[in-house]
C-alpha positions, -999 to +999 in steps of 0.1 A: -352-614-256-316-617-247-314-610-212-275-625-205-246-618-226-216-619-201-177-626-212-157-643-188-117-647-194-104-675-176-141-675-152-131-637-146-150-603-156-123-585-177-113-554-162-131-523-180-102-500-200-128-478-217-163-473-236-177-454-266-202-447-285-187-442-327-201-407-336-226-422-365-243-437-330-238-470-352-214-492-326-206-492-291-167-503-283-157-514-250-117-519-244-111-546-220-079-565-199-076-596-184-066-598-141-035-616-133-040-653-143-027-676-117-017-715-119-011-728-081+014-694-066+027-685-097+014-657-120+006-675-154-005-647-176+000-613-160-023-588-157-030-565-190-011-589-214-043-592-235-067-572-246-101-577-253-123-554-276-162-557-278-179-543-307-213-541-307-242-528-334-277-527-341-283-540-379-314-554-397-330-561-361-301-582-348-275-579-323-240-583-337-212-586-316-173-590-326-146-600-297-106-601-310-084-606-283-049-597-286-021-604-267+004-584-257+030-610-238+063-623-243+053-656-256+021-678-265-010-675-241-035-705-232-069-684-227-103-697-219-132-675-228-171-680-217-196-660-231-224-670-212-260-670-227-299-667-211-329-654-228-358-645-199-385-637-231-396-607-202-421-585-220-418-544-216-439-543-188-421-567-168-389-552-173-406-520-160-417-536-130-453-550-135-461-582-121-476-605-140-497-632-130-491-659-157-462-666-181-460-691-209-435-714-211-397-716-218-389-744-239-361-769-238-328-752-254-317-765-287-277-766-290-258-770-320-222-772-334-223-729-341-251-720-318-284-721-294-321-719-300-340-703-273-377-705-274-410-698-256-447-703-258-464-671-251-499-675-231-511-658-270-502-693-288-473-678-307-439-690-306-410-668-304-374-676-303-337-659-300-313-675-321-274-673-315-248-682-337-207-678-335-182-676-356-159-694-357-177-726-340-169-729-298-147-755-288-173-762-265-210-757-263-243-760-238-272-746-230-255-716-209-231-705-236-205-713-255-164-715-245-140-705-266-101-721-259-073-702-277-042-702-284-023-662-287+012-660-301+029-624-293+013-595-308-018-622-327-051-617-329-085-637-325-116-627-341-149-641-324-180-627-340-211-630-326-254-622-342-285-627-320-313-629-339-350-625-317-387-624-327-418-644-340-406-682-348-418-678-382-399-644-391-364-654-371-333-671-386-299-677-380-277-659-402-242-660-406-225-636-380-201-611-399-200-577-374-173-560-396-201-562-430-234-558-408-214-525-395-206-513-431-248-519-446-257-492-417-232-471-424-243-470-457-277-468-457-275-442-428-250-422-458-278-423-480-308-412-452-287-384-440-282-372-482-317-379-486-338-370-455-349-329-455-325-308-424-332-280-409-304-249-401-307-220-380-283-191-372-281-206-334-248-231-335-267-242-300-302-247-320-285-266-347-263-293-324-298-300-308-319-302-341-285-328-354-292-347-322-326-351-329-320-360-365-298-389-355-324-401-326-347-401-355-327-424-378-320-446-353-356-453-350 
């Protein structure tokens, strides 16, 4: 149901260093910078001084999501980050391009200290909702996202995790977000699938990168 997840450093899209895909297929990393930061004329953090990495995974039917910014300059940086936040509750169809010619109803968004609620009353009576929770807590938080203000001595590191959790009302809730151990339970129960599940070889090194391909489509499903 999440249909906005955008990070903002200092009200700006990062620049885009690099993406890719781990080879399990488990987590997507994208390497980001910041622009030159400007106070008035002057340059207050130059560009590329800190770097931003996005690490994102699939596990248990949520989204997890870590951010560590790290910064590269001479001496302590006062950075601003918004990660900006919408759920649409589109079905498949619509996202396809079918028009539909009623919708339920969004409900009002519940903030707290560590997160938002997001709900909506499908035309079917059921309730679903997408539930996001940060770690640590914002500095700020409201309806739209959540704004993160920090302070980055030379060469430190900040760790914001992130889990979005989406479904029936009755079946969602909030966990604790923890990217680095949701990352680690795949990993290991995608160990045991691939020493348990039956493979298939051939003579053909072609045959066998496509039948490998296949057999990791498959556990990804």
């Amino acid at each position: 149901h999440l249909s906005v997840l955008e990070l903002l450093l200092e009200g700006e899209k990062p620049p885009l260093l690099s993406s890719s895909l781990a080879d399990d297929d488990v987590t997507l990393t994208a390497v980001q910078t910041n622009p030159d930061i400007t106070v008035g004329d002057g340059i207050r953090i130059p560009k590329d001084a800190v770097l931003v990495e996005r690490e994102l995974a699939v596990a248990d039917g949520r989204l997890h999501h870590r951010i560590t910014l790290e910064s590269f300059h001479l001496s302590d940086v006062l950075l601003t980050l918004r990660i900006a936040l919408a759920a649409d509750f589109v079905d498949i169809f619509e996202v396809r391009g079918y028009q539909r010619k009623a919708r339920g109803e969004r409900l009002p968004i519940e903030v707290s200290a560590d997160g938002l609620t997001m709900s909506y009353m499908g035309l079917d009576d059921v309730l679903r909702r997408t539930v996001v929770r940060f770690s640590p807590p914002p500095t700020f938080i409201d309806a739209d996202g959540a704004t993160f203000v920090v302070t980055l001595a030379p060469h430190a590191a900040q760790v914001i995790d992130i889990v979005a959790s989406g479904g029936i009302a009755e079946l969602v809730n909030g966990v604790a977000p923890d990217t680095k151990k949701a990352v680690a339970r795949v990993r290991r129960e995608n160990a045991h699938w691939d020493k348990t599940a039956m493979r298939v070889f051939t003579s053909s090194e072609s045959v066998n990168a496509l039948i490998e391909r296949a057999f990791a489509d498959v556990r990804l499903l």
